[in-house]
C-alpha positions as CSV (number, residue, x, y, z in Angstrom):
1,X,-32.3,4.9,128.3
2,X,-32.0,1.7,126.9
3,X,-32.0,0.5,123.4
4,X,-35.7,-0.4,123.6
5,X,-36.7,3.2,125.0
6,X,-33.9,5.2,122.5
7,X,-36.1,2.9,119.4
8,X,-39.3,4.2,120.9
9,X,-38.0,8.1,121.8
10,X,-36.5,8.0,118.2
11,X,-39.4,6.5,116.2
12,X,-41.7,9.5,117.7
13,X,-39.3,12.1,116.7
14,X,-39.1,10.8,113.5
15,X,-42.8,9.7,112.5
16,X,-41.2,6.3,112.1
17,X,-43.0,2.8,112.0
18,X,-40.9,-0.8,112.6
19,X,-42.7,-3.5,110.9
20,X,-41.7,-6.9,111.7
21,X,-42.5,-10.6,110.6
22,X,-43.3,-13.4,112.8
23,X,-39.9,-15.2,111.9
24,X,-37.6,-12.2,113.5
25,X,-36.2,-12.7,116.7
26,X,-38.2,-12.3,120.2
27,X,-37.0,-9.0,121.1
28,X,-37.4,-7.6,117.8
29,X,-40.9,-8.7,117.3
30,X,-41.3,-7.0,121.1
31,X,-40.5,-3.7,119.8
32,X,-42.6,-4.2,116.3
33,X,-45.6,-1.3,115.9
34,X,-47.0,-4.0,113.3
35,X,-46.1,-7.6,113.5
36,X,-47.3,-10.4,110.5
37,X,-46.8,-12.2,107.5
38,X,-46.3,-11.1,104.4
39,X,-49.8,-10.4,103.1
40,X,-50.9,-8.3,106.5
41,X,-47.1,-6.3,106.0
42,X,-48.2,-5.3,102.7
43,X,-51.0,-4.1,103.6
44,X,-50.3,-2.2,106.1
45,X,-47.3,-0.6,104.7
46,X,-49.6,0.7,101.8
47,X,-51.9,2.7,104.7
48,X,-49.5,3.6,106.9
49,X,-48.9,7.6,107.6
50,X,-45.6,7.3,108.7
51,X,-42.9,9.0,107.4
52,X,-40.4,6.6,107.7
53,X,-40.5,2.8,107.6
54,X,-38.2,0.4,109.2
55,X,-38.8,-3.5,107.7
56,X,-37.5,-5.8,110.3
57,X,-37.6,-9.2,108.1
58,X,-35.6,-9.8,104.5
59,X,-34.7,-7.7,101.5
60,X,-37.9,-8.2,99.3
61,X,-40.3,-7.1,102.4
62,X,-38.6,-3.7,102.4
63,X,-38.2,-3.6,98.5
64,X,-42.2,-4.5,98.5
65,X,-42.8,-1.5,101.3
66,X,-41.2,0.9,99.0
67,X,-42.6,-0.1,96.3
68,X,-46.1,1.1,97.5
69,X,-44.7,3.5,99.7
70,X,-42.1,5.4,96.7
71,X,-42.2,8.9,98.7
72,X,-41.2,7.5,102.0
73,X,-37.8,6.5,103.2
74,X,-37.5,2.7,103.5
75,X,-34.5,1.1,105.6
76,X,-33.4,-2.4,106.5
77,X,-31.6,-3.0,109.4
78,X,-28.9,-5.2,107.8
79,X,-28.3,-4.9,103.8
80,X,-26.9,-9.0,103.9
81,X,-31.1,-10.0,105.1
82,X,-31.7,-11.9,102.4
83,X,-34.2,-14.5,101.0
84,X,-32.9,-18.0,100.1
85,X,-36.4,-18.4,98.1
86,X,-36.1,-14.9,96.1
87,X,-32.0,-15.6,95.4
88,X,-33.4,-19.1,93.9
89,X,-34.9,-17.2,91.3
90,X,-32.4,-14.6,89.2
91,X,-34.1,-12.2,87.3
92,X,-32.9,-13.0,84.0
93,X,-32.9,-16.6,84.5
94,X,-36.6,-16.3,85.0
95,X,-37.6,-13.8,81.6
96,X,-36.1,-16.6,79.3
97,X,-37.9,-19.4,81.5
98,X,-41.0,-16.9,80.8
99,X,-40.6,-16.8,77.3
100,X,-41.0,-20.6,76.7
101,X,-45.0,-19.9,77.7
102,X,-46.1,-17.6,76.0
103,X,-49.6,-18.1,76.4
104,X,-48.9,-18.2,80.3
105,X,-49.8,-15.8,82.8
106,X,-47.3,-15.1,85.7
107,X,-48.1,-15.4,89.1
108,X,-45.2,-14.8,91.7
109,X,-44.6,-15.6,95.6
110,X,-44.2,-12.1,97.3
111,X,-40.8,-14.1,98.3
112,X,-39.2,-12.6,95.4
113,X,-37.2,-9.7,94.3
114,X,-38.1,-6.5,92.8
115,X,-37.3,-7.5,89.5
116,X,-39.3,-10.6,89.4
117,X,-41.9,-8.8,90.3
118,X,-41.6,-6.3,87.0
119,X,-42.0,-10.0,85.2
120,X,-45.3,-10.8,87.0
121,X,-48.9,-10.1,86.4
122,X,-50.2,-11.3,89.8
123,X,-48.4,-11.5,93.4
124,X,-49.5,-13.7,96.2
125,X,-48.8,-14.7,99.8
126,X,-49.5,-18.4,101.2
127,X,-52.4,-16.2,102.6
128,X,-54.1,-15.4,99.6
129,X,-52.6,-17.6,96.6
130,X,-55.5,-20.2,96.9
131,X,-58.5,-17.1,96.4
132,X,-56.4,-15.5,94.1
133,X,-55.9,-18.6,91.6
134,X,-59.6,-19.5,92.3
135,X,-60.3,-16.3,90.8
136,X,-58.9,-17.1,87.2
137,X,-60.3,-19.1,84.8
138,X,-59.8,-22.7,84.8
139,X,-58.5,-23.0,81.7
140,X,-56.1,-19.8,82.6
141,X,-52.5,-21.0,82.0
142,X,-50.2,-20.2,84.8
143,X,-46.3,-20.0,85.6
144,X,-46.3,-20.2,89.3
145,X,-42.7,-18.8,90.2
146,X,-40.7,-19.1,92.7
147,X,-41.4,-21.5,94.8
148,X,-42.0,-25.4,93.8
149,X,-43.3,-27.0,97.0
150,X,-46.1,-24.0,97.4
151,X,-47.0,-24.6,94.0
152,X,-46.9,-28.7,94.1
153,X,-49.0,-27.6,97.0
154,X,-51.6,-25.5,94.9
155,X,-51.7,-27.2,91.9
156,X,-53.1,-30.2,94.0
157,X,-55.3,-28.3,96.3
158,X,-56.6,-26.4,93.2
159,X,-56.8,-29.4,90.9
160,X,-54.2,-27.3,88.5
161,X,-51.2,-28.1,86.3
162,X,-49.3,-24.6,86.5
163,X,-45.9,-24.1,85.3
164,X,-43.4,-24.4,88.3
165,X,-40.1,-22.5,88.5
166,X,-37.3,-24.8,90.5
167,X,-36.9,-22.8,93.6
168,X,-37.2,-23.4,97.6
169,X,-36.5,-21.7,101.0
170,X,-33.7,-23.4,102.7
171,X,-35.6,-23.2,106.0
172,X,-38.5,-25.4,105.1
173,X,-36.8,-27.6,102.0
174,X,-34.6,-29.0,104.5
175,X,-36.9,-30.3,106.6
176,X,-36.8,-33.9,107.1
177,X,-39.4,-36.3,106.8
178,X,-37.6,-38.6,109.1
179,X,-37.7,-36.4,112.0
180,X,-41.0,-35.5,111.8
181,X,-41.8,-39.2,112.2
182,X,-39.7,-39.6,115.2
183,X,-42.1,-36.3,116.9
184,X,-44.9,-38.1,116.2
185,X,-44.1,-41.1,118.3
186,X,-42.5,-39.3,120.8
187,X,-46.2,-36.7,120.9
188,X,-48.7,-39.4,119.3
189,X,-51.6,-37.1,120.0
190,X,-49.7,-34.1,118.6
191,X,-51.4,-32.3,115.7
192,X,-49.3,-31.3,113.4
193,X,-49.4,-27.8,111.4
194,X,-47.3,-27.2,108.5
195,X,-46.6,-24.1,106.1
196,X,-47.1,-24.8,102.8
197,X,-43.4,-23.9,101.8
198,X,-42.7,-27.6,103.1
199,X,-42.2,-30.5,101.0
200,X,-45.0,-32.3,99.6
201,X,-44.1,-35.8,102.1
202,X,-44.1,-33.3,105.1
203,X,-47.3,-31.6,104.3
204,X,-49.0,-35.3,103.5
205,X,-48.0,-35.7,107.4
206,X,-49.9,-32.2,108.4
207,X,-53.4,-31.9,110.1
208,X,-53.5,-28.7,109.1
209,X,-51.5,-26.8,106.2
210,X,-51.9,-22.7,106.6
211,X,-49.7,-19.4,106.3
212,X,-47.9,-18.3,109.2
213,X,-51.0,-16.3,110.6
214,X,-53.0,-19.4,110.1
215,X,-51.0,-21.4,112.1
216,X,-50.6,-18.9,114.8
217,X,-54.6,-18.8,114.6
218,X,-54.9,-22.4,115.0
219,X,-52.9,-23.0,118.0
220,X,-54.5,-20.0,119.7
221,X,-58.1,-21.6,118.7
222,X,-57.5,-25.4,118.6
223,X,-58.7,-27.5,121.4
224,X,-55.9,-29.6,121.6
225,X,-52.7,-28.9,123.7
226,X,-49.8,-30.6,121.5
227,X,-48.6,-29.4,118.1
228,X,-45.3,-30.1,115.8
229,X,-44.9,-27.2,113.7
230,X,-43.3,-27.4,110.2
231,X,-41.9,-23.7,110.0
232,X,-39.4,-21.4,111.3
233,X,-38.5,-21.3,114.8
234,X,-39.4,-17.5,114.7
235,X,-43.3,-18.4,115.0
236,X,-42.8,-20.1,118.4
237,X,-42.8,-16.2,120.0
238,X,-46.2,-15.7,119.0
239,X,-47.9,-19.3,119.4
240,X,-47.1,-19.4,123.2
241,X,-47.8,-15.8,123.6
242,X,-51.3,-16.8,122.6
243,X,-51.4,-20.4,123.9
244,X,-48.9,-20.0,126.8
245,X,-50.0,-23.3,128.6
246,X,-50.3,-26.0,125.3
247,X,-47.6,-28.1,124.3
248,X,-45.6,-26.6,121.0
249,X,-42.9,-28.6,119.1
250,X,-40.7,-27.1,116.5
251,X,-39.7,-29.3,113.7
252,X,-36.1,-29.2,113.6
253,X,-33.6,-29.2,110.8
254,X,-31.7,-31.6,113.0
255,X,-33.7,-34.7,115.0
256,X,-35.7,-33.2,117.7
257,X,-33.7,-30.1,118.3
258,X,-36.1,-26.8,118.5
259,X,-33.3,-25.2,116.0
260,X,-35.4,-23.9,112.2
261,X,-34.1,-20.9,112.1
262,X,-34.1,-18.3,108.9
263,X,-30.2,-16.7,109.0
264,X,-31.4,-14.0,107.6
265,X,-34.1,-13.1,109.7
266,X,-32.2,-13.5,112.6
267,X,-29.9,-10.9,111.4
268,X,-32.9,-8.1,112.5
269,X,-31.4,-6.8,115.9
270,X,-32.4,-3.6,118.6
271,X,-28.9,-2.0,118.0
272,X,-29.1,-2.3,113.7
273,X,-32.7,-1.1,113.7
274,X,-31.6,2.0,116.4
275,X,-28.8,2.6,113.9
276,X,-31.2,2.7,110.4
277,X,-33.0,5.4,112.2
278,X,-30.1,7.2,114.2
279,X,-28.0,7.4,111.1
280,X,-30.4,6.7,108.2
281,X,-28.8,3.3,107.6
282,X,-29.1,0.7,105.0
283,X,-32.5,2.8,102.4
284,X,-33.7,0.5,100.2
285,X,-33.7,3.0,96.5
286,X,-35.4,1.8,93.6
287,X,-35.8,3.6,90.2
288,X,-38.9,5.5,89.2
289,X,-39.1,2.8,86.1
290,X,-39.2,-0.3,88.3
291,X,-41.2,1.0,91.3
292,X,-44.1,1.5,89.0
293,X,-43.5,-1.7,87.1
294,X,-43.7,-4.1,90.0
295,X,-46.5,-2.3,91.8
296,X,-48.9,-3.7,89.3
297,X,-49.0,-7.1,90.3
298,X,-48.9,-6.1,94.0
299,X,-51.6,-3.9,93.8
300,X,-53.7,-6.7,92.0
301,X,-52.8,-8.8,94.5
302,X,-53.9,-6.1,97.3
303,X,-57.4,-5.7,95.2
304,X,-58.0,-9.9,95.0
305,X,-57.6,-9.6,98.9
């Protein structure tokens, strides 16, 4: 057999699930028995009936899936799958930040580790942060933690002035203005889509700002046949899966090169995730204390969705 048949033999024995987001390699999303975003990976991880979960993305997906999921066994394919947007934002860092608004509600990315979760009141995705801050009153003061540019992002969109906390993703901070300039002239009728992790001067340039379903949506649905897409190169799989014959340029962390990728994601491969359910690799354990502490916020999250 090979690997992709051994994964599929071994997942039946086992009453085992992979779930996979849109930013893991090709093959890897190929193999996925639920592929998303954030948002739709929660969710599903809190239905599913398998015994055994397998989260092919970064740390704080699996630490989320065993979070709603305490009496099933949770494994990542590599323990070094990180989040550049969760490590901006250390645990204790963020309680004394907290403590300087006291009157402030906390409302935290789902990009963000188990711990900063126990700090929260309210999770959200790029999917859901809009509705969920809608929901609040207006004159409901907010901490938006962790990232900056999704809550410059919000706080305009919303007409808001939450609290910020100074953290980014590497993949979409570092995207260049410059460059995105340079694909516009060279695809002038290009419509440009944009997550809302980018920088405020990059999303100004955006037709259309959305979460990573959202812009997999649009491509599949838009009428035209040329897009620049401010994300990670992951996405690409999906978007010409659905729109195989349009026209789909990644924005590039160097000039024109179709190069964006997450490191971590990309450490998701067929041979680690055989190996987390052939030798019951790499479980993600968490304590009773901070399993029930950090579902709150997730499960309000899951109730305002």
């Amino acid at each position: 057999m090979n690997i992709e048949e051994k994964i599929k033999k071994i997942k039946k024995d086992k009453n085992a699930i992979v779930l996979t987001h849109f930013y893991a390699k090709p093959e890897v999303q190929n193999i996925a028995d639920y592929l998303g975003d954030s948002l739709a990976l929660s969710q599903y991880a809190q239905k599913t009936t398998a015994d055994i979960i397998v989260f092919a993305g970064v740390y704080f997906m699996a630490e989320t899936a065993k979070i709603l999921n305490p009496t099933k066994k949770v494994y990542i394919p590599d323990r070094e799958s990180l989040c550049s947007l969760a490590d901006s934002c250390p645990a204790d860092e963020f309680a004394e930040f907290k403590q300087k608004y006291p009157e402030h509600i906390v409302i935290s990315y789902i990009n963000s580790t188990a711990e900063i979760k126990m700090l929260s009141d309210i999770i959200c995705t790029s999917s859901n942060a809009k509705k969920i801050i809608s929901s609040l009153d207006k004159n409901q003061k907010i901490i938006f933690a962790p990232d900056r540019n999704l809550g410059n992002y919000l706080n305009k969109e919303l007409n808001r002035n939450m609290i910020l906390w100074d953290g980014a993703c590497h993949v979409h901070d570092n995207l260049k203005v410059e460059h995105l300039v340079e694909l516009k002239k060279q695809y002038p009728s290009a419509k440009v889509i944009a997550h809302p992790e980018c920088r405020q001067f990059i999303l100004e340039l955006a037709d259309f700002i959305g979460s990573t379903t959202a812009l997999i949506n649009y491509v599949e649905k838009s009428l035209d046949d040329t897009f620049i897409v401010a994300t990670e190169t992951g996405i690409l799989h999906s978007m010409r899966k659905v729109a195989p014959n349009k026209k789909i340029v990644i924005l590039g962390s160097e000039e024109n090169s179709e190069c964006n990728d997450c490191k971590y994601m990309k450490l998701n491969t067929l041979e680690k995730i055989y190996d987390c359910l052939n030798q019951g690799k790499n479980e993600i354990v968490l304590d009773e204390k901070t399993i029930e502490k950090a579902k709150l916020p997730i499960l309000r999250m899951l109730e305002l969705s």
